[in-house]
C-alpha angles and dihedrals in degrees: 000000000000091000119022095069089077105117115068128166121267115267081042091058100063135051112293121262129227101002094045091086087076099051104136117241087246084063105043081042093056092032083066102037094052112023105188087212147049115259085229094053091052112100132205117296115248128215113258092239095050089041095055085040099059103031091135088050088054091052089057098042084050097048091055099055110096095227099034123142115169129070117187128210145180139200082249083065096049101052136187110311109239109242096257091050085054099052094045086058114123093231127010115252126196085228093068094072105067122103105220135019087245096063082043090055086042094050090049088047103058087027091069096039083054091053090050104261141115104202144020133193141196128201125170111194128191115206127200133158086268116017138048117215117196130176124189140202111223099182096092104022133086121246096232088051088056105035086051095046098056110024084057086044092233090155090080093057102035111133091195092065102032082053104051121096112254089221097070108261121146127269119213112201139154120181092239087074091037084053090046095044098056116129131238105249102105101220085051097047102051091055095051083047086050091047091044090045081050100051092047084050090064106048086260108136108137140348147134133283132191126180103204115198112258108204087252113079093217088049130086142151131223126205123189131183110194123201125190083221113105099194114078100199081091084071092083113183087253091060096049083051103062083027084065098048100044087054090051084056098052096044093046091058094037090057097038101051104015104049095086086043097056089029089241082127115108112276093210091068094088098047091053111103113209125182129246089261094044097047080053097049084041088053100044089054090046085056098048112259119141133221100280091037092054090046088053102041090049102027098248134146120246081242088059096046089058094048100050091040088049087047090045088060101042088052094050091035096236120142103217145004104279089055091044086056088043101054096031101057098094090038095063095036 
């Protein structure tokens, strides 16, 4: 992975704006002795305003590039769910009923600072032999986190998310254990030195994260919540639970309504051909029906059902019905 992330979109590619007077000497002193990219790859810097302004225009700008890595995507992007979207949803998230992407970004937002944090951060990544994928979420993150932590390539070296569990369940971390655990090899060292001087920077000294499965085995999700408190006794089990929860919520509906958007969908949806009898019955799942209620509807037979419902997943490779319901969303609508 040292030399295919070369390619970032442009307000990543500079140096970060507003935030970037504060950058520590630890971290001006790393960004120099390890540039992530070659002088000649980085592109012109953008205003902040014309960069916000024009987000769809950088993902595409991104996706063209050969070598690129990083989309970038907003609750903007996202949208309102239309009713029947919302319904067809395999679970019901709180974040479905709001009327504009705007009261959705308001609710998470006071949401996480009544939970006792102060940012959150999602990133879907998509891992094969030879490329790394990675999709990010901008609503609730700062530009100059984002802009340090890719441009200096610290999520390949990120403990946090090497230690969490992939089956979603919570990782507690501060940065005074993370200081204390860093290995003896100097090189590594030092980078992990520059990513935890970074996170202290940033008012990130301790938080939860969570990598939640995708249907898709090269595919996962990680959720992070970042407090500026250092000492983790404020992370009561209480707190981890609804954490937890709340973090369940926001990655159902991302994945649910956000996956076409940011192209994390399976591109082998729209190469499956289905008759006229198993788009009904796929249809019929994504909506909600269950077994008895398909075989009425479309006088089959349970058996039928079955059949058909066991045929639907072999031809979109899922392994059971919620990732049937998952994958084949876009497909039906």
């Amino acid at each position: 992975m040292e030399h295919e992330c070369d390619t970032l979109p442009h307000w990543l590619a500079g140096p970060p704006q507003g935030e970037a007077g504060q950058a520590s000497a630890a971290y001006k002193s790393a960004a120099s002795a390890h540039p992530a990219y070659p002088a000649a790859a980085r592109q012109a810097v953008k205003s902040v305003h014309a960069a916000e302004g024009s987000r769809a225009s950088s993902r595409a700008a991104n996706a063209a590039a050969p070598n690129g890595f990083l989309t970038l995507f907003t609750e903007e992007e996202i949208g309102t769910p239309l009713p029947a979207a919302r319904r067809a949803a395999p679970f019901i998230s709180p974040l479905g009923r709001f009327g504009s992407a705007q009261d959705r970004i308001e609710f998470v937002r006071r949401r996480i600072r009544q939970l006792g944090f102060d940012s959150f951060s999602y990133t879907a990544t998509r891992t094969s032999s030879h490329h790394k994928t990675m999709f990010a979420l901008t609503s609730y993150e700062s530009q100059t986190w984002l802009t340090r932590y890719f441009r200096e390539r610290y999520f390949e070296l990120d403990p946090r998310v090497a230690l969490a569990s992939p089956t979603g369940l919570p990782f507690l971390w501060n940065t005074v254990d993370m200081r204390a655990g860093l290995p003896r090899a100097q090189m590594r060292s030092e980078r992990l030195g520059g990513l935890i001087d970074l996170l202290e920077a940033t008012g990130r000294k301790s938080g939860i994260l969570t990598q939640m499965p995708l249907p898709e085995p090269e595919l996962s999700a990680s959720l992070c919540f970042n407090s500026e408190v250092g000492n983790p006794r404020w992370m009561t089990e209480s707190i981890v639970a609804e954490t937890l929860m709340f973090a369940h919520s926001i990655h159902e509906f991302i994945w649910t309504h956000a996956k076409t958007v940011i192209g994390i969908a399976p591109a082998q949806q729209q190469r499956v051909a289905l008759s006229e009898l198993q788009h009904a019955v796929l249809k019929a799942v994504v909506q909600g029906q269950r077994d008895k209620e398909i075989a009425y509807f479309l006088g089959l037979s349970p058996h039928n059902v079955d059949y058909h419902l066991r045929r639907l997943r072999q031809l979109f490779n899922v392994r059971n019905r919620v990732q049937l319901i998952n994958v084949a969303q876009a497909y039906v609508s």
